[in-house]
C-alpha positions as CSV (number, residue, x, y, z in Angstrom):
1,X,-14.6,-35.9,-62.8
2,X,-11.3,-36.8,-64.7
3,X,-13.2,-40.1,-66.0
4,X,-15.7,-37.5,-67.2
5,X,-13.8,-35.1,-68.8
6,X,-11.2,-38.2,-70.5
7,X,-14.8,-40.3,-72.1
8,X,-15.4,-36.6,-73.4
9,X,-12.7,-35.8,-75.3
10,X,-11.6,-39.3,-76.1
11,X,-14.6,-41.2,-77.5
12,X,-17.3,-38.1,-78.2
13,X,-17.1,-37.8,-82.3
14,X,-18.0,-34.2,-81.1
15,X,-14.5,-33.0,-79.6
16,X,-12.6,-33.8,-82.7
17,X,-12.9,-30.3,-83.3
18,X,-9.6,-29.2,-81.7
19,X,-10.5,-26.2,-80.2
20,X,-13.6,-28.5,-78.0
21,X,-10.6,-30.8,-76.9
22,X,-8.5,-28.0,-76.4
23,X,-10.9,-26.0,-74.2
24,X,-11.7,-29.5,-72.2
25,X,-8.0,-29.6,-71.6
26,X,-8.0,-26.0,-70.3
27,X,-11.0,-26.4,-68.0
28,X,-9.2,-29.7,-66.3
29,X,-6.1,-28.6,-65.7
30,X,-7.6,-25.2,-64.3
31,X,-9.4,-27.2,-61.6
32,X,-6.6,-29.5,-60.9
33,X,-3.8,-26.8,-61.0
34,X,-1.9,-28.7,-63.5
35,X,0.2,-25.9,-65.4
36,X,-0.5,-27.7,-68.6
37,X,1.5,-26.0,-71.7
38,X,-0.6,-25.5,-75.0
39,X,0.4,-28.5,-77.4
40,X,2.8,-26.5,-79.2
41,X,6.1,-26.2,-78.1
42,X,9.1,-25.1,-79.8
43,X,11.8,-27.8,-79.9
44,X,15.6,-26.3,-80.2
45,X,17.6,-29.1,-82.6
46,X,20.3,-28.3,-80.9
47,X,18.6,-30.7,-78.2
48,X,18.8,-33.5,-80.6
49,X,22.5,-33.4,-81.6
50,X,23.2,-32.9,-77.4
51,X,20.9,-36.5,-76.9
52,X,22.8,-38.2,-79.6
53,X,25.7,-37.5,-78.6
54,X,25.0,-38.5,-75.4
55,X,24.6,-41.5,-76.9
56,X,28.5,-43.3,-76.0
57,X,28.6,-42.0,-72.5
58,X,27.4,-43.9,-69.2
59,X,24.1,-43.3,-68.1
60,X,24.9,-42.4,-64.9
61,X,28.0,-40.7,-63.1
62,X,30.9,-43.0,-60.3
63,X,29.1,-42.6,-57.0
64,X,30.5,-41.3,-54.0
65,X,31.1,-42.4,-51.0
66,X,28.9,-41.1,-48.5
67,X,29.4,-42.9,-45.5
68,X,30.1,-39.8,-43.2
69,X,27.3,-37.8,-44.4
70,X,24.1,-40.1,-44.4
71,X,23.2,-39.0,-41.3
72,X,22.6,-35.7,-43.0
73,X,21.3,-37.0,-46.4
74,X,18.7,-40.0,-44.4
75,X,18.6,-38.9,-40.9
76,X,18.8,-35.2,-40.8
77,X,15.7,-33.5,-39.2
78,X,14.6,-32.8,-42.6
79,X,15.5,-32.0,-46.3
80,X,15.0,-28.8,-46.4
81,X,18.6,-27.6,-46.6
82,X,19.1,-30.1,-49.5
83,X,16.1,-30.1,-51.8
84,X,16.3,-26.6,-53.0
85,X,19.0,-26.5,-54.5
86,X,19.4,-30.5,-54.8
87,X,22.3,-31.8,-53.5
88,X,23.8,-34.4,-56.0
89,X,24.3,-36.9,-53.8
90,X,20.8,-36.9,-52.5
91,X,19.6,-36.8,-56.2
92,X,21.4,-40.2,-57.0
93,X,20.0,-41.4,-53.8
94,X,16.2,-40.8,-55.1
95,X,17.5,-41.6,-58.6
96,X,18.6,-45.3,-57.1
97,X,15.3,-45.8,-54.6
98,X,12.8,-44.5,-57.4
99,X,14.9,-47.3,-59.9
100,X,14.0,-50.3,-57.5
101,X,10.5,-48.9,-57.9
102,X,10.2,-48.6,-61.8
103,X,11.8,-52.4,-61.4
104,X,8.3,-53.5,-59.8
105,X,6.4,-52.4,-63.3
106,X,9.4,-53.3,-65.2
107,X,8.9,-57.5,-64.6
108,X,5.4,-57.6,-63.5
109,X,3.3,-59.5,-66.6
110,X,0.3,-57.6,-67.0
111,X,-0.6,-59.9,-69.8
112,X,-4.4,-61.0,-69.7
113,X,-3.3,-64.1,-71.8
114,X,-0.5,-65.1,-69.5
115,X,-1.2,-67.7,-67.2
116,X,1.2,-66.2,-65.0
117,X,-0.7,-62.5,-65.4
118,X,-0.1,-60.9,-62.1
119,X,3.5,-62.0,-61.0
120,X,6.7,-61.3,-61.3
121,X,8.7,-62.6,-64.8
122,X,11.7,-63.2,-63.4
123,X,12.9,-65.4,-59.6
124,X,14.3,-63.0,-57.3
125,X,17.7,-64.3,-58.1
126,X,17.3,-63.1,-61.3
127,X,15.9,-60.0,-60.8
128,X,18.1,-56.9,-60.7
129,X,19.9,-58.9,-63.0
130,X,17.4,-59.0,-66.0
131,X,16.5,-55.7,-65.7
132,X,20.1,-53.9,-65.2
133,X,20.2,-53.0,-61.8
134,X,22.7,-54.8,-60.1
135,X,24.8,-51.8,-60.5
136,X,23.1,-50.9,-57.5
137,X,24.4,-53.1,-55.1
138,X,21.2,-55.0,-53.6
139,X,19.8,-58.5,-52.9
140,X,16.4,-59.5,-53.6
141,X,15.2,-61.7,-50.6
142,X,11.5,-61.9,-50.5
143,X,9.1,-61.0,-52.9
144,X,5.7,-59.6,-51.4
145,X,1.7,-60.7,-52.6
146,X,-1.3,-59.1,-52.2
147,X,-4.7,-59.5,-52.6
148,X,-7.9,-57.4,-51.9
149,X,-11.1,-58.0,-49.8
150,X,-12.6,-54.7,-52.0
151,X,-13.0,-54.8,-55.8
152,X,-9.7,-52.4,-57.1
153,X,-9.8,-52.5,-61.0
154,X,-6.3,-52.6,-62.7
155,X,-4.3,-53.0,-59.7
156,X,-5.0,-56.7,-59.4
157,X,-4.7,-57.9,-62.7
158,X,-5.9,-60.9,-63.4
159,X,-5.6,-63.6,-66.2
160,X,-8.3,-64.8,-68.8
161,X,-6.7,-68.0,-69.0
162,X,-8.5,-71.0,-66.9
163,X,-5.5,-72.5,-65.3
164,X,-4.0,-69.8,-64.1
165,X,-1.2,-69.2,-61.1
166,X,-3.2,-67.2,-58.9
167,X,-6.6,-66.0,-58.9
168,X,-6.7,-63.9,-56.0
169,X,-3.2,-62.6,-55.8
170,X,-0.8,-60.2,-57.3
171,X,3.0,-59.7,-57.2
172,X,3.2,-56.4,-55.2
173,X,7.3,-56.2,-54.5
174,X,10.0,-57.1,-52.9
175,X,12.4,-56.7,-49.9
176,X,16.2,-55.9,-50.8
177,X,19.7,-55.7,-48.8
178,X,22.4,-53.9,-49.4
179,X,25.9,-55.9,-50.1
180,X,29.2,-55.6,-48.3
181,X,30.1,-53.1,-51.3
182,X,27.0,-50.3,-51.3
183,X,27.0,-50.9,-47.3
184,X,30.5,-49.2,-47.3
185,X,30.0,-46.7,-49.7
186,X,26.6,-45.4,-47.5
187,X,27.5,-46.3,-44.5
188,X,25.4,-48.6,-43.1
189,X,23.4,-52.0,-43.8
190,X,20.5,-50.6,-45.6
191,X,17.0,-53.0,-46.2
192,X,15.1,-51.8,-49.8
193,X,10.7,-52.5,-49.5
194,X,9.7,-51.7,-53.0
195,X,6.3,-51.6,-53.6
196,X,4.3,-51.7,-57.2
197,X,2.2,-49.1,-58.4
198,X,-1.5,-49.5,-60.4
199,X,-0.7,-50.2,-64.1
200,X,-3.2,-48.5,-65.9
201,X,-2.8,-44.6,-64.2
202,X,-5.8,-43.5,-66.0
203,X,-8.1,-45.6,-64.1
204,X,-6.4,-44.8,-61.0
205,X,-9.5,-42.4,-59.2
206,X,-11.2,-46.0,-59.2
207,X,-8.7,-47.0,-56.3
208,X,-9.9,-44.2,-54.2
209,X,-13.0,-45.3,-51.9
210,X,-13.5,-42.3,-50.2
211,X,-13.6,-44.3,-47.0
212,X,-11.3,-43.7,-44.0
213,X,-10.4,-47.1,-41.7
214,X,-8.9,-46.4,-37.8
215,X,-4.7,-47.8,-37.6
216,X,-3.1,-48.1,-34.8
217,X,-4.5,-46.9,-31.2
218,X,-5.2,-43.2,-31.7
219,X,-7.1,-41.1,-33.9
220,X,-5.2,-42.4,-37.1
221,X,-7.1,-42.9,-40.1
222,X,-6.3,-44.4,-43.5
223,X,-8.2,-44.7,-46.8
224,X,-10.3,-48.2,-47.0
225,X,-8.8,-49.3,-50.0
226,X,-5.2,-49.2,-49.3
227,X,-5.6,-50.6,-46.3
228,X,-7.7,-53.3,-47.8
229,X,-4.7,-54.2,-50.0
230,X,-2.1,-54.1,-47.1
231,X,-3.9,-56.1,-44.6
232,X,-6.1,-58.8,-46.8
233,X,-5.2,-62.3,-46.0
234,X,-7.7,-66.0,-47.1
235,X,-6.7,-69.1,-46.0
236,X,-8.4,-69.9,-49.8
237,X,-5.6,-68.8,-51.4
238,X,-2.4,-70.1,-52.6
239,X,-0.1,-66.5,-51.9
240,X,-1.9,-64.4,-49.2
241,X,-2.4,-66.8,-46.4
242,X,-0.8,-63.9,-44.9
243,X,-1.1,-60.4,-45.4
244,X,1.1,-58.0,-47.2
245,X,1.6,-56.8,-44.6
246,X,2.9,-60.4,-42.4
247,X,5.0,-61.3,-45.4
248,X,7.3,-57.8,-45.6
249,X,6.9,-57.2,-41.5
250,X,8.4,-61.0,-40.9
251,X,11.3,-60.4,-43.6
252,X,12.2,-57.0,-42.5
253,X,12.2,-58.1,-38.4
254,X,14.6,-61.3,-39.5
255,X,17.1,-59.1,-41.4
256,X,17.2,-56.3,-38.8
257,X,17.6,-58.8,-36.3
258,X,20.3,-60.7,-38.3
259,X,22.6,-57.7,-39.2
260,X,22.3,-56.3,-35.5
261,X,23.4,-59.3,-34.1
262,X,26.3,-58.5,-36.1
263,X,26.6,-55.2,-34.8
264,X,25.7,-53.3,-38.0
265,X,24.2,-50.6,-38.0
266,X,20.9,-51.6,-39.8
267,X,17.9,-48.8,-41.3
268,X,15.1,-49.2,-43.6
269,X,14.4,-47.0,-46.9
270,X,10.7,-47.9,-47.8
271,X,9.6,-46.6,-51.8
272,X,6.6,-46.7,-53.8
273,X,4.9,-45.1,-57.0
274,X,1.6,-44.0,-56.9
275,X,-0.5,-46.9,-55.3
276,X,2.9,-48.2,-54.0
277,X,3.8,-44.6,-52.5
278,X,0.5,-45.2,-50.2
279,X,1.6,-48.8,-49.5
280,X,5.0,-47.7,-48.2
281,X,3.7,-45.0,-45.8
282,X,1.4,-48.3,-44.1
283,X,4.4,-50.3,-44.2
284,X,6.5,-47.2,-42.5
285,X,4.2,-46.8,-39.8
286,X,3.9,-50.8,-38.8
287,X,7.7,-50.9,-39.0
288,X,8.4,-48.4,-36.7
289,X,5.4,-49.2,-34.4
290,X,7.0,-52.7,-34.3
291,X,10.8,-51.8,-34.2
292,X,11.2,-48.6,-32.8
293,X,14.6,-47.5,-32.9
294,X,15.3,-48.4,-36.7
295,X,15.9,-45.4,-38.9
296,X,12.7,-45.4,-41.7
297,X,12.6,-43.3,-44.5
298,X,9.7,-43.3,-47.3
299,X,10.8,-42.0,-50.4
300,X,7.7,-41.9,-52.8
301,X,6.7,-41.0,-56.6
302,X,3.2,-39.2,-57.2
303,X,1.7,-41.1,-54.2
304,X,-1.6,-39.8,-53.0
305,X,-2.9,-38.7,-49.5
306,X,-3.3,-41.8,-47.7
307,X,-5.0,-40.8,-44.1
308,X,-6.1,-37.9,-42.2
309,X,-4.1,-35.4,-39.8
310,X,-3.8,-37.9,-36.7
311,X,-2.2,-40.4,-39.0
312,X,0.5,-37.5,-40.0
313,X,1.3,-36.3,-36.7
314,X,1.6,-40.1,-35.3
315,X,4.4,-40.3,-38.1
316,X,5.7,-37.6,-37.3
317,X,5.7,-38.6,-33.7
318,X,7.3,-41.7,-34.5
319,X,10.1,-40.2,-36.4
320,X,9.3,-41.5,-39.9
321,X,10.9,-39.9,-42.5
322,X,8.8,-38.7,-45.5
323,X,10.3,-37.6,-48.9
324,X,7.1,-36.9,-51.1
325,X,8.3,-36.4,-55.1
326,X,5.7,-34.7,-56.8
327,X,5.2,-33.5,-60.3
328,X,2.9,-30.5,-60.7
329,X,1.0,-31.6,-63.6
330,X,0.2,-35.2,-62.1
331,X,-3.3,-35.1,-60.6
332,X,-2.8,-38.6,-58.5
333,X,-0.9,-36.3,-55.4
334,X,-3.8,-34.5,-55.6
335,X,-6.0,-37.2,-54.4
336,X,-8.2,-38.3,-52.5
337,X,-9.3,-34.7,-50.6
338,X,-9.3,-32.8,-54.1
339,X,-10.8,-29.9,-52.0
340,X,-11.0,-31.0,-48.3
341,X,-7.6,-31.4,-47.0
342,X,-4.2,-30.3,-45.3
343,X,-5.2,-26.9,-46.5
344,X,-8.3,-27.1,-45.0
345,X,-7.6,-28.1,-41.4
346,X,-9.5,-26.0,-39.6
347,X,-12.6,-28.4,-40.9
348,X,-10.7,-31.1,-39.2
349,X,-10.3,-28.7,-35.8
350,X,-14.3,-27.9,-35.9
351,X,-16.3,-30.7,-37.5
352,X,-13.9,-33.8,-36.8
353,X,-14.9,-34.8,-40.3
354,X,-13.3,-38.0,-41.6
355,X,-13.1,-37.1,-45.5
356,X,-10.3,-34.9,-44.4
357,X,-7.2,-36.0,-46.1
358,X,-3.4,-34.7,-45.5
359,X,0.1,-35.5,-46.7
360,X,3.3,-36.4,-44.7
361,X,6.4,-35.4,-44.8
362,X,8.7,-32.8,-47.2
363,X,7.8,-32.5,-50.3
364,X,10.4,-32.0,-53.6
365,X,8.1,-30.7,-56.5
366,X,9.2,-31.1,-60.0
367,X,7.5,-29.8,-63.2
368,X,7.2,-31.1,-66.7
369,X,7.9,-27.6,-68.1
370,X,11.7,-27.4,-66.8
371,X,12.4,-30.2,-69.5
372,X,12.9,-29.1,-73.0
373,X,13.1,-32.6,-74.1
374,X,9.6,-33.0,-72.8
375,X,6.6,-31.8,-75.2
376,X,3.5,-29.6,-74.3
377,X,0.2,-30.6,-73.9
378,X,-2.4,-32.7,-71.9
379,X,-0.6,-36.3,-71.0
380,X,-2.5,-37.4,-67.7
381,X,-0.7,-40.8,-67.7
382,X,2.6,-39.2,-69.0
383,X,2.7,-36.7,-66.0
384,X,2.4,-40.1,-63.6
385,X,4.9,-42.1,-65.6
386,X,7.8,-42.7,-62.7
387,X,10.1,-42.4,-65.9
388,X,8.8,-39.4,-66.3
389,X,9.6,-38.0,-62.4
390,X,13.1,-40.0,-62.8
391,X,13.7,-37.8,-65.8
392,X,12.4,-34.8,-63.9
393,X,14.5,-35.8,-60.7
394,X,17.8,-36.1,-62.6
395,X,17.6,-32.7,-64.3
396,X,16.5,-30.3,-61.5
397,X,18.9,-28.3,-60.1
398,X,16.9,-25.3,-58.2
399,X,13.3,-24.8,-58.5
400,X,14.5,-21.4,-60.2
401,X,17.0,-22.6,-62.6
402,X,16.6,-24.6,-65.4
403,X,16.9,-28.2,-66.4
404,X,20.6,-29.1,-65.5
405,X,23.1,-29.8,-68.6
406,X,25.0,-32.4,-66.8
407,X,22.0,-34.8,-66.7
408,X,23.0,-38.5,-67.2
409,X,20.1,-40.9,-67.5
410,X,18.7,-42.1,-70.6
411,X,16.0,-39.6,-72.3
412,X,14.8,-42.5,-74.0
413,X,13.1,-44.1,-70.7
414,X,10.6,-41.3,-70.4
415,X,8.9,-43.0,-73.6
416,X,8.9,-46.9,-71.8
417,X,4.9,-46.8,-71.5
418,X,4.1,-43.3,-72.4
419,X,4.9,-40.4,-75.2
420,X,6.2,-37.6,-73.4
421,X,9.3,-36.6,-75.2
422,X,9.4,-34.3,-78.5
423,X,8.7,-35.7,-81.4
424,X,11.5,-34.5,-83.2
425,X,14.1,-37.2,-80.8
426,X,11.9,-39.9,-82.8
427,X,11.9,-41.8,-79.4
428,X,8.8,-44.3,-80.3
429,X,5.8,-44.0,-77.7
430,X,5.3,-47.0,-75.3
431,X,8.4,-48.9,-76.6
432,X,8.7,-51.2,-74.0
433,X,7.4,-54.4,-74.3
434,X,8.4,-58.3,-74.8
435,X,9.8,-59.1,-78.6
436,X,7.0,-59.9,-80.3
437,X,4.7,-59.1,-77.7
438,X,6.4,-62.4,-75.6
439,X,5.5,-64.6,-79.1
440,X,8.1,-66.8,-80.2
441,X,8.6,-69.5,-83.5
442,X,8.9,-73.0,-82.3
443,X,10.2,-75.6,-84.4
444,X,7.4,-76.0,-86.3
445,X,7.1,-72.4,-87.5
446,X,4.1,-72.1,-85.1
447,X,4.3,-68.7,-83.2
448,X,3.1,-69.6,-79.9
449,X,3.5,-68.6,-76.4
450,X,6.9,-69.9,-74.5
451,X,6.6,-71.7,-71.3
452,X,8.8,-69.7,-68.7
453,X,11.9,-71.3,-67.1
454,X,10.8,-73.1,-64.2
455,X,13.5,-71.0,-62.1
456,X,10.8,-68.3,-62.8
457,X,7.9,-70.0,-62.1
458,X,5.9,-68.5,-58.8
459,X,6.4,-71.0,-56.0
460,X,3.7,-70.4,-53.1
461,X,5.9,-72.9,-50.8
462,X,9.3,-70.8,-51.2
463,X,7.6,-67.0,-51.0
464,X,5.0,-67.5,-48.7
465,X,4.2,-70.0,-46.6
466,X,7.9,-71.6,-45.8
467,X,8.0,-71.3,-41.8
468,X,11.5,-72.5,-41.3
469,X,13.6,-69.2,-40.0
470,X,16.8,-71.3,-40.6
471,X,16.4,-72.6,-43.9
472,X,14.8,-69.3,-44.9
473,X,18.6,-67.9,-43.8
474,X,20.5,-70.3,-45.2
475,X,19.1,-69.6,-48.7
476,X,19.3,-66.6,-47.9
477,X,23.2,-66.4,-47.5
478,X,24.0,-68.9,-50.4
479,X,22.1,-66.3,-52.5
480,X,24.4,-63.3,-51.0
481,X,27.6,-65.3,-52.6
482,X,26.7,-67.2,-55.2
483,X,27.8,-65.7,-58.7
């Protein structure tokens, strides 16, 4: 249906009459619930002077030290007492969790004419560091592949070029640890799974099979597709001899085990965007199947419904904790079970049938119509953007007040791979991107590809198929105290 309505009103000569492409708009949105504003908006320059002059001052405030309260902001019986309003500490906590997400778009190389399209740019050494997050106070230590037994456009991308580093696999995340420094400040020894999202949102329905796959012992079901992406393993390929779901399950067990033999106390914050939000509710319910006393919280960005009713209550059994961050206008949370889902379980109760899809956990629920730097309109990729919900997240104060003035993160971001801010900020659309679109003059004046630094060149035998837990440690803790 979206695919429908988007062909219409993007490549039919007919809807360039506004009015058509304005009534197609109105007609979506009404059965999607999407509380889309009319295009025009009124922009108050007064907004423009407060972002420039915003301009000298740190893009985010000193962090606290919450050591004696993470019980209450991570292991609390729920949110509720800290969503609504949002309690500041909890917003830098999402702010932090939904940064090591946007960091899994931010050096992936979508580039068809790469012959590294599909990985990561950067070694995990290099990582936080390239893209301005070491702030943060984590260590990459794995970085996670995946492949596909089912054909999911756009979220394996793959590369036109013969010789190419993978044809099967694609980067998919990584696994992080907190330092000495962030493990004091929140109180305990805290492991980061980050998983990527599907690049191209407007194809996203296409992930959806409509197809639901037993996990675990029970009644649990789970969408095909995701599954598919969690669990494929080939011994024909170079990166997913094993799983997804091997690779992050055998780093995860060796850290836990490591810092516990040190008598830390270890837990395990689990984040995704769209795609990746679905991936990280999987990953949350093998984890705690696997190691069950160790604290797990999902926090997740416009992820979908992943299984059906047995699959939430076995998480909720388990004692997984489920932040959902949704934006109102972003039609991905909607899906799959459009119609048929947790408001419907009484179809569940009767019939038993399978399409019947539900989503876990508390739910914080932003919209695009609190921010006045954000302009009206239909923007179906700009409502997904996880710049946009970062945005959203660090404005929101109450769901009945309006966008805080105190907000610190950079406006600009919204605009990385969308055009969601006013016009009048002259923020370009889609800005980021390689110089030159990753061009560069050689000596000869030729512009021509560069060959990366063979630091960041995917190595199957380091990520994924080294077997030796020692050595695998031993790099590991160089890595932790090297400069």
């Amino acid at each position: 249906m979206v695919r429908a309505q988007q062909h219409v009103v993007l490549d039919n000569p007919k809807t360039k009459n506004p009015n058509r492409v304005t009534r197609l708009a109105e007609s979506l949105s009404h059965v999607l619930h999407l509380h889309i504003d009319p295009p025009s908006r009124a922009f108050n320059l007064d907004l423009l002077n407060d972002h420039e002059e915003k301009h000298s001052t740190p893009t985010m405030s000193p962090r606290e030290n919450i050591s004696e309260k993470w019980n209450e902001i991570q292991e609390c019986s729920d949110w509720e007492n800290l969503l609504d309003p949002l309690h500041p500490w909890l917003r830098r906590e999402i702010v932090k969790y939904g940064e090591f997400a946007q960091a899994t778009y931010d050096a992936f190389d979508y580039d068809s004419f790469s012959e590294y399209c599909g990985s990561c740019r950067y070694n995990r050494n290099k990582l936080f560091e390239k893209l301005g997050l070491i702030r943060n106070g984590y260590t990459v230590t794995r970085y996670i592949y995946a492949m596909s037994h089912i054909e999911l456009p756009r979220w394996l991308e793959r590369s036109h070029v013969a010789d190419t580093w993978s044809k099967d696999s694609n980067w998919m995340g990584f696994v992080a640890v907190s330092d000495d420094e962030e493990t004091r400040r929140i109180g305990r020894r805290d492991i980061v799974v980050a998983w990527r999202g599907t690049v191209a949102p407007c194809e996203w329905y296409e992930d959806f099979q409509r197809k639901l796959d037993p996990i675990g012992h029970g009644d649990a079901k789970v969408e095909h597709g995701f599954l598919s992406i969690y669990t494929s393993k080939s011994d024909n390929t170079r990166y997913n001899k094993s799983s997804a779901s091997n690779q992050v399950m055998k780093e995860v067990t060796k850290l836990v085990n490591f810092y516990k033999e040190k008598g830390e106390q270890v837990s395990l914050t689990i984040t995704g965007h769209s795609l990746g939000g679905a991936l990280a509710l999987l990953n949350a319910y093998e984890a705690k199947a696997t190691i069950p006393d160790l604290p797990i919280n999902v926090i997740s960005f416009g992820a979908p419904r992943v299984g059906n009713i047995a699959f939430k209550d076995e998480l909720h059994k388990m004692g997984v904790k489920t932040l959902r961050v949704v934006v109102k206008q972003d039609w991905v949370p909607k899906m799959p079970g459009l119609v048929f889902n947790e408001s419907f379980k009484v179809f569940d109760e009767i019939t038993g049938l399978e399409w019947v899809y539900t989503h876990v956990g508390d739910e914080l629920k932003l919209d695009v119509r609190s921010s006045p730097y954000l302009k009206g309109g239909m923007n179906l990729p700009g409502f997904h953007s996880l710049e946009t919900y970062l945005h959203l997240i660090d404005g929101y104060l109450h769901s009945e007040t309006p966008f805080r003035s105190e907000a610190r993160r950079d406006i600009a971001l919204v605009n990385k791979s969308c055009a969601m801010l006013a016009d009048e900020l002259r923020i370009p659309h889609c800005w980021y991107q390689l110089a030159n679109k990753g061009l560069v003059c050689n000596a000869h004046g030729r512009w021509v590809k560069p060959k990366r630094d063979p630091d960041d060149i995917p190595s199957h035998t380091s990520e994924v198929c080294h077997n030796d837990l020692a050595a695998e440690m031993q790099t590991y803790m160089m890595s932790l105290v090297s400069p």
